[in-house]
TIMIVO-316414 format. One record per atom (N, C-alpha, C, O, CB): residue in three letters; atom name; x, z, y. Coordinates in steps of 0.2 Angstrom, whole numbers. Each point is the difference from the previous one (the first is absolute). Last residue first. Glycine has a CB too. Layout:
<lokols>
@residuo ala&atomo CA&px X&pz Z&py Y
...
</lokols>
This chain:
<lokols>
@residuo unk&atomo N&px 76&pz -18&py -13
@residuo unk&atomo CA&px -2&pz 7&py 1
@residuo unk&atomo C&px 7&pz 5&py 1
@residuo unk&atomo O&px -1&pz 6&py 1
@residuo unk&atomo CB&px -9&pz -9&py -9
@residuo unk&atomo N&px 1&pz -25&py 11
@residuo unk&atomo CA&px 5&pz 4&py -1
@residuo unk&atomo C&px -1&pz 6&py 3
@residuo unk&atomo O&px 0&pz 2&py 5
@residuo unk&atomo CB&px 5&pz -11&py -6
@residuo unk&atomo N&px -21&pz -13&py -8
@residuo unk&atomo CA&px 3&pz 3&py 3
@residuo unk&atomo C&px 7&pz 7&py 0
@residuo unk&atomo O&px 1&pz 3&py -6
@residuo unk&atomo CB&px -12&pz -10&py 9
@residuo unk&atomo N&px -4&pz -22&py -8
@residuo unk&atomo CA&px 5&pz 8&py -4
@residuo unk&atomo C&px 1&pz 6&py 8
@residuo unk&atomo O&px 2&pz -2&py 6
@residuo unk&atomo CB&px 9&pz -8&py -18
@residuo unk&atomo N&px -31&pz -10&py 2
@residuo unk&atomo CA&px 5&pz 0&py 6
@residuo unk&atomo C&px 5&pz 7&py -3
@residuo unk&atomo O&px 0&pz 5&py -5
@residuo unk&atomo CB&px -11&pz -10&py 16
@residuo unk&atomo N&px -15&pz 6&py -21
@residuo unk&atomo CA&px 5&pz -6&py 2
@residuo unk&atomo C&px 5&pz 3&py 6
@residuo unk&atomo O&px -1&pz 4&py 4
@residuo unk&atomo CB&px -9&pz -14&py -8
@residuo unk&atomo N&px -1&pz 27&py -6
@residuo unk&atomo CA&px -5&pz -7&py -4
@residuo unk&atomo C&px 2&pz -4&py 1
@residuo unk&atomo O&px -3&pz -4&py -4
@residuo unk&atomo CB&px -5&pz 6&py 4
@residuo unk&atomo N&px 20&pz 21&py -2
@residuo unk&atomo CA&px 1&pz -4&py 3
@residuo unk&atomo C&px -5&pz -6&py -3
@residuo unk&atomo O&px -1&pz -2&py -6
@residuo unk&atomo CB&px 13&pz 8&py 8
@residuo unk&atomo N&px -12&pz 21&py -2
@residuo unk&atomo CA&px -3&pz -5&py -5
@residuo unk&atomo C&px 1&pz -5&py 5
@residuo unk&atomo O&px -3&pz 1&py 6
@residuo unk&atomo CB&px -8&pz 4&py -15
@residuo unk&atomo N&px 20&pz 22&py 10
@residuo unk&atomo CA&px -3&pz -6&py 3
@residuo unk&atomo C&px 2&pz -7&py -5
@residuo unk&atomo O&px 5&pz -1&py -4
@residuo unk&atomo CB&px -2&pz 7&py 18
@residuo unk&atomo N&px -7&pz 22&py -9
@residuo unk&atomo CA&px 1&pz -3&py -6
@residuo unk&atomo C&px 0&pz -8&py 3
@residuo unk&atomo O&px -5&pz -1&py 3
@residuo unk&atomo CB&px 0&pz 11&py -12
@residuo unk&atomo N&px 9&pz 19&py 15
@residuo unk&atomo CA&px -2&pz -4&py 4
@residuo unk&atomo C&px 1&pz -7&py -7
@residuo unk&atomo O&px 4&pz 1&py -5
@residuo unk&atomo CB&px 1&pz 6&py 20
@residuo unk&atomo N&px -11&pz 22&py -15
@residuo unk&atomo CA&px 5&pz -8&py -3
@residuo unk&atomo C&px -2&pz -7&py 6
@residuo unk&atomo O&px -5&pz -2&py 3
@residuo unk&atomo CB&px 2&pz 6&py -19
@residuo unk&atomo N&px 4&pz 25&py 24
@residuo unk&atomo CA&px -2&pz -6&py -1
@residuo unk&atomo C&px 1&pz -6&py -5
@residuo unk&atomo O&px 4&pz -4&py 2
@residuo unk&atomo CB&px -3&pz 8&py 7
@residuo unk&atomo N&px 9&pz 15&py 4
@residuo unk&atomo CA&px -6&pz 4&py -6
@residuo unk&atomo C&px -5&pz -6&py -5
@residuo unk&atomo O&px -5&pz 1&py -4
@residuo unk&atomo CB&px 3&pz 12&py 15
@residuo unk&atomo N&px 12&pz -20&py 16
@residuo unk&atomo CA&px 1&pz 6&py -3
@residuo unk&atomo C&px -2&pz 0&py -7
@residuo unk&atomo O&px -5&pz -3&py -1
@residuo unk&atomo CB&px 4&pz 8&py 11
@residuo unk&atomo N&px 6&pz -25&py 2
@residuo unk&atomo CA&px -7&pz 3&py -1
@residuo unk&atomo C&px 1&pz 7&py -5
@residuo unk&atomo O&px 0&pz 0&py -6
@residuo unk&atomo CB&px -5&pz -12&py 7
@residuo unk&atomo N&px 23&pz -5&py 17
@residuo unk&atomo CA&px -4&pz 3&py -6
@residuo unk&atomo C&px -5&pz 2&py -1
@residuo unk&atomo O&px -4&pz -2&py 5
@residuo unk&atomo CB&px 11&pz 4&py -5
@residuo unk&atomo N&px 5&pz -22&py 15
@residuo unk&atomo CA&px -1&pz 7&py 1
@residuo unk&atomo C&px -2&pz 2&py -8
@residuo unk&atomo O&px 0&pz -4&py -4
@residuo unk&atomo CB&px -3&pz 3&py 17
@residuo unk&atomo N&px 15&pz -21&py 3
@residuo unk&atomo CA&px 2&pz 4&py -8
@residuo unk&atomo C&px -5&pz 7&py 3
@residuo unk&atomo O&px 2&pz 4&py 4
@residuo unk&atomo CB&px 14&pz -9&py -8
@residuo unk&atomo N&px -23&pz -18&py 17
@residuo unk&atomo CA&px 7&pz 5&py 0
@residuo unk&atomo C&px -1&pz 4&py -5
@residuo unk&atomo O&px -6&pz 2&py 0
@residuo unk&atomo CB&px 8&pz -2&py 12
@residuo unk&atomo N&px -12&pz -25&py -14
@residuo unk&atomo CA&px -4&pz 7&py 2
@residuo unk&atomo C&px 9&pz 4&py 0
@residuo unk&atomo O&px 5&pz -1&py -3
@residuo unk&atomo CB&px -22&pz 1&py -5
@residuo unk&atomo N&px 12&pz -29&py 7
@residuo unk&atomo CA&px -1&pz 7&py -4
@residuo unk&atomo C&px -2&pz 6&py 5
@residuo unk&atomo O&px -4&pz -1&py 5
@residuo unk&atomo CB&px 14&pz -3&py -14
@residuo unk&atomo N&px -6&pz -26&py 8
@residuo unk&atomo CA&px 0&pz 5&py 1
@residuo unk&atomo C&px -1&pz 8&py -2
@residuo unk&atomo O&px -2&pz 0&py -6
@residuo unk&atomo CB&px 1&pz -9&py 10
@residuo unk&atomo N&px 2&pz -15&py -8
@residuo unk&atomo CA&px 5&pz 0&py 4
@residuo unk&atomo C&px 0&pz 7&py 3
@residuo unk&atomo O&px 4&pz 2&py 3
@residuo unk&atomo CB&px -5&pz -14&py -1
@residuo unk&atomo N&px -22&pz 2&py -7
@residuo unk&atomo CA&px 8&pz -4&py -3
@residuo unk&atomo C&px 6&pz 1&py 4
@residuo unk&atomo O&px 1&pz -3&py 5
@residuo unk&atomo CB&px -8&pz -6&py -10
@residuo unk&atomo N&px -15&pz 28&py 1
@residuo unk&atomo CA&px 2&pz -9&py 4
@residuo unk&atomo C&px 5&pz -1&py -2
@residuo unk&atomo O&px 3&pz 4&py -4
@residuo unk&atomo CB&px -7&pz -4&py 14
@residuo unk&atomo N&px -10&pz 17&py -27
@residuo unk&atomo CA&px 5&pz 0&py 9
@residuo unk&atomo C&px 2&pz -9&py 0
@residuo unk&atomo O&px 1&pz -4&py -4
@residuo unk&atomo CB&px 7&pz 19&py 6
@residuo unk&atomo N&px -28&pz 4&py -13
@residuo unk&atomo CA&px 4&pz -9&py 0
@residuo unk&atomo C&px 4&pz 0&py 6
@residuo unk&atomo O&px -1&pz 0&py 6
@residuo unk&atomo CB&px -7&pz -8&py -10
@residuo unk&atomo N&px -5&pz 28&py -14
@residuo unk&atomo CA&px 5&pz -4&py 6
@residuo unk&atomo C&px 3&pz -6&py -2
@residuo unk&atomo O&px 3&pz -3&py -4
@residuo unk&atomo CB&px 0&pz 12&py 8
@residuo unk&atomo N&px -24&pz 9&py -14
@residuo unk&atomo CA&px 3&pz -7&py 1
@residuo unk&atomo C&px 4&pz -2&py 4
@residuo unk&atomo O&px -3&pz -3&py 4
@residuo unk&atomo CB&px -5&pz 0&py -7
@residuo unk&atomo N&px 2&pz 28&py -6
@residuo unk&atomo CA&px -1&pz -3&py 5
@residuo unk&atomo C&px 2&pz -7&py -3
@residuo unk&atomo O&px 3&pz 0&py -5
@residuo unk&atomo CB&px -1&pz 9&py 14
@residuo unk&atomo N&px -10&pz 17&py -16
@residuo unk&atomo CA&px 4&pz -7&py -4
@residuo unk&atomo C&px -2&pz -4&py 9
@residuo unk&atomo O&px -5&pz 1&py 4
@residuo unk&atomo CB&px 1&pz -2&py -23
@residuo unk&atomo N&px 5&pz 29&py 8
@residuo unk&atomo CA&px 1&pz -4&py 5
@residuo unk&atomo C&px 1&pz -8&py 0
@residuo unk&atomo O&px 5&pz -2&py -1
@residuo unk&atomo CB&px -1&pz 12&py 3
@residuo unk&atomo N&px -12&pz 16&py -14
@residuo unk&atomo CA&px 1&pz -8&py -3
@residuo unk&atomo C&px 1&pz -3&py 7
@residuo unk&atomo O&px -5&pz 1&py 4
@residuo unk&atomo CB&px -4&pz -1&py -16
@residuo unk&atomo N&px 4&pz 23&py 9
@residuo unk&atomo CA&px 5&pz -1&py -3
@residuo unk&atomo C&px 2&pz -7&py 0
@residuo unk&atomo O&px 5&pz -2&py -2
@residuo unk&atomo CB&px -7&pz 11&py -3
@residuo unk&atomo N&px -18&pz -2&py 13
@residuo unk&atomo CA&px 4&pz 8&py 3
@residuo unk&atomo C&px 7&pz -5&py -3
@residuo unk&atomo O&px 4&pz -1&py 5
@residuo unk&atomo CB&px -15&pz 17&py -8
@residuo unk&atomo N&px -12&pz -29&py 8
@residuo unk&atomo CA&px 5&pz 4&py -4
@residuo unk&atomo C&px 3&pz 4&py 2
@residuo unk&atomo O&px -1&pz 2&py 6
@residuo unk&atomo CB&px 1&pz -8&py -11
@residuo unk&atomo N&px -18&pz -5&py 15
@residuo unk&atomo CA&px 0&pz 8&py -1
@residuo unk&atomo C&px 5&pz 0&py -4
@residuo unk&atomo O&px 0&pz 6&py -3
@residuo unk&atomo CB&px -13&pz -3&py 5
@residuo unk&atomo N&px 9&pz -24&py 9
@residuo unk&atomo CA&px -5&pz 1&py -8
@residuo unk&atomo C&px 0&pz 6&py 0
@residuo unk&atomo O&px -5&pz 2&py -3
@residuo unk&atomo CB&px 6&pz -11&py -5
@residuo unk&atomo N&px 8&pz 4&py 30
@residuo unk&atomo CA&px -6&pz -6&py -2
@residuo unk&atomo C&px -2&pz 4&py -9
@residuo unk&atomo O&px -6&pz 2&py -1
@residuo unk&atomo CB&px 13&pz -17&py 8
@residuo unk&atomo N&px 10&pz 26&py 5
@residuo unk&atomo CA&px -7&pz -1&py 6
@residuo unk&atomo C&px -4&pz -3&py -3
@residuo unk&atomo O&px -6&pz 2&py -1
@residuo unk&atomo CB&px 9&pz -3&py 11
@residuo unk&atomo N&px 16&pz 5&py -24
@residuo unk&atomo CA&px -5&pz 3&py 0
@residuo unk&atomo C&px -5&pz 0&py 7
@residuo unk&atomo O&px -5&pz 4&py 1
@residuo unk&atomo CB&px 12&pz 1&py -11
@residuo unk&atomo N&px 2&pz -25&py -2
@residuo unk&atomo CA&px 4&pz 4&py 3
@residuo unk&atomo C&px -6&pz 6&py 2
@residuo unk&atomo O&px -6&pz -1&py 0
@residuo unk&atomo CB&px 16&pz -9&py 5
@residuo unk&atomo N&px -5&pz -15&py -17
@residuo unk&atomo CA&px -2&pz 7&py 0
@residuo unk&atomo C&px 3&pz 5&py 4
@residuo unk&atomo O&px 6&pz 0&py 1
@residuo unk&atomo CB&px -9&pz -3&py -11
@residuo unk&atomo N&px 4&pz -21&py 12
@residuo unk&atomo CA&px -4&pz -1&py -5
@residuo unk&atomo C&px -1&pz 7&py -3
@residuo unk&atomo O&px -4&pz -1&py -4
@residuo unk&atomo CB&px 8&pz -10&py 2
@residuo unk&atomo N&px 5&pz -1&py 26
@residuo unk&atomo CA&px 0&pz 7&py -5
@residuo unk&atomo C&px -8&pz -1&py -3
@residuo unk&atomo O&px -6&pz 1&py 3
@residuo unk&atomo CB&px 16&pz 9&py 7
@residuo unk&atomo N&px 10&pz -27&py 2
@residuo unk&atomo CA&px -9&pz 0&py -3
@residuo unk&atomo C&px 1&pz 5&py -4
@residuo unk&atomo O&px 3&pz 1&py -6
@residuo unk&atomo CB&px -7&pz -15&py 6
@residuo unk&atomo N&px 21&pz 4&py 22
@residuo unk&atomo CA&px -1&pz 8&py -7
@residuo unk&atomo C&px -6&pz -2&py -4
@residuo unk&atomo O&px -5&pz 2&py 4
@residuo unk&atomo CB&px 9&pz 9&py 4
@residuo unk&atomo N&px 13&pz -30&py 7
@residuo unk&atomo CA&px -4&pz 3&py -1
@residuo unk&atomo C&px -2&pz 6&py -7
@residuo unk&atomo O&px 2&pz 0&py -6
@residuo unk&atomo CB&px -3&pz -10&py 14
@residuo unk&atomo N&px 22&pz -1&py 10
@residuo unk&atomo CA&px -4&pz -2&py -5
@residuo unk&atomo C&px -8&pz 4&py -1
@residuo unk&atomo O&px -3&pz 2&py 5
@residuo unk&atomo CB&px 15&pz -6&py -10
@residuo unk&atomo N&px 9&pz 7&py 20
@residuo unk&atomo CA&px 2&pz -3&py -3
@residuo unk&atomo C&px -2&pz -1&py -4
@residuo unk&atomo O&px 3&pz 0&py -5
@residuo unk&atomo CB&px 4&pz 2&py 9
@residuo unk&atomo N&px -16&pz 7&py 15
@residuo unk&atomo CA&px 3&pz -8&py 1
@residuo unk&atomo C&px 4&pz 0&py -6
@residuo unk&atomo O&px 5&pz -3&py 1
@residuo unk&atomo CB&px -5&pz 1&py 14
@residuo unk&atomo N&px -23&pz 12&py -20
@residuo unk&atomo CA&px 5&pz 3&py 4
@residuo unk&atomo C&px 6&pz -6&py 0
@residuo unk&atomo O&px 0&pz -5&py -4
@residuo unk&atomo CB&px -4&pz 19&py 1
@residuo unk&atomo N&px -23&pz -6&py -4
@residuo unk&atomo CA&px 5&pz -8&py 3
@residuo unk&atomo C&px 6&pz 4&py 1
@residuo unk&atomo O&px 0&pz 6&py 2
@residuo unk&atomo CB&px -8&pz -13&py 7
@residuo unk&atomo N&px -13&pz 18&py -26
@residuo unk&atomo CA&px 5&pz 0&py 7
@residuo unk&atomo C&px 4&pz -6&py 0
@residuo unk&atomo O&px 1&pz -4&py -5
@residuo unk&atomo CB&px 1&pz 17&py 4
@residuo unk&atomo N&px -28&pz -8&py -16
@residuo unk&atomo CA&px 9&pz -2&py 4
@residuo unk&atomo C&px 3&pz 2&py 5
@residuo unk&atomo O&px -4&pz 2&py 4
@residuo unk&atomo CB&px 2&pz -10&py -6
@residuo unk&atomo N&px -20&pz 14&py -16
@residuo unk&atomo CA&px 2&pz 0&py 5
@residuo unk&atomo C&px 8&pz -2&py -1
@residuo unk&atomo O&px 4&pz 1&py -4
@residuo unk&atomo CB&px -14&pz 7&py 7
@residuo unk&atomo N&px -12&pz -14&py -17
@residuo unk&atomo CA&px 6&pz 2&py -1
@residuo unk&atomo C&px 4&pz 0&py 8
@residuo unk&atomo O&px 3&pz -5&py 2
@residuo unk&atomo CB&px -5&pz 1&py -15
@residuo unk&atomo N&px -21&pz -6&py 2
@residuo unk&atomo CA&px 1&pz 8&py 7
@residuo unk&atomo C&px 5&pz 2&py -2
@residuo unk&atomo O&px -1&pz 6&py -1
@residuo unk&atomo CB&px -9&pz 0&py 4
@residuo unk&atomo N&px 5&pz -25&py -15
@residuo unk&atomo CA&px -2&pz -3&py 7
@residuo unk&atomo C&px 3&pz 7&py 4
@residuo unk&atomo O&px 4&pz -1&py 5
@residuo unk&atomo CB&px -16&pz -7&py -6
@residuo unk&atomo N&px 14&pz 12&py -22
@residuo unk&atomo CA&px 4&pz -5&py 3
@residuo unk&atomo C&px 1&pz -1&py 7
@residuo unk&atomo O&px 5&pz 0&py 4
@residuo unk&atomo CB&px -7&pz -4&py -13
@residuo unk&atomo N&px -9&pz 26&py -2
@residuo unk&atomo CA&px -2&pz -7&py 0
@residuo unk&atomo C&px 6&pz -5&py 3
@residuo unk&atomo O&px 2&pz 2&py 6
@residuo unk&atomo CB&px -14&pz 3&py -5
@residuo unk&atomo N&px 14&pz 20&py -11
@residuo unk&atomo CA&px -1&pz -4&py 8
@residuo unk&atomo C&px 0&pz -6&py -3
@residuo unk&atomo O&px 4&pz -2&py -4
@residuo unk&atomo CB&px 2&pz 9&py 13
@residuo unk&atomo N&px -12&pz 17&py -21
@residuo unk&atomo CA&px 4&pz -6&py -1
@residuo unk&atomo C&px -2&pz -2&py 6
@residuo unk&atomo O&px -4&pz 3&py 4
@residuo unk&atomo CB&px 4&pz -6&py -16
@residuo unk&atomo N&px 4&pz 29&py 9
@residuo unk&atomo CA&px -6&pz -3&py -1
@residuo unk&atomo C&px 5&pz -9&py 0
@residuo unk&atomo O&px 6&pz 0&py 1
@residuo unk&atomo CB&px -19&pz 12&py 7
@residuo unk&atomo N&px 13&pz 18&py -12
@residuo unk&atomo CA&px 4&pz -8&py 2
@residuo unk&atomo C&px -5&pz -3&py -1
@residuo unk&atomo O&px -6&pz 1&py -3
@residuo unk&atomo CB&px 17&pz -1&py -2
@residuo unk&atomo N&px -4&pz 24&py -8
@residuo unk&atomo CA&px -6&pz -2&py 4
@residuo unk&atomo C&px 4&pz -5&py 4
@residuo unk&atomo O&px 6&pz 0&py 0
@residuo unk&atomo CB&px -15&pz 12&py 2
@residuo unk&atomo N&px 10&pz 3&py -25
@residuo unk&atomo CA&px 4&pz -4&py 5
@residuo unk&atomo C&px -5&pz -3&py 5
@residuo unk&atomo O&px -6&pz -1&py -2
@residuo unk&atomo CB&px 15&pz -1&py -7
</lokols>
């Protein structure tokens, strides 16, 4: 298996107007092939338009606030 760890500080982001992405793996950054993990925070009041991820699990850990899947 080949990958590598990212340091907290070099954890890349996206803005986008209904919150933000902090991709904690992805394979530009560590070389996985299978493992996808991001941090989303969306703003209060807001969300993202329904899409899929083909072939995919998608899994979401609410850390505060509720939202609706």
């Amino acid at each position: 298996m080949t990958g590598k760890f990212v340091a907290a500080a070099d954890i890349p982001s996206d803005r986008l107007d209904w919150g933000e992405l902090a991709w904690i793996s992805r394979p530009s950054t560590t070389g996985s092939r299978q493992i996808t993990e991001a941090l989303v925070t969306l703003a209060p009041g807001f969300g993202h338009d329904f899409h899929r991820h083909p072939q995919q699990d998608e899994m979401l850990y609410v850390l505060s606030g509720t939202v609706e899947q």
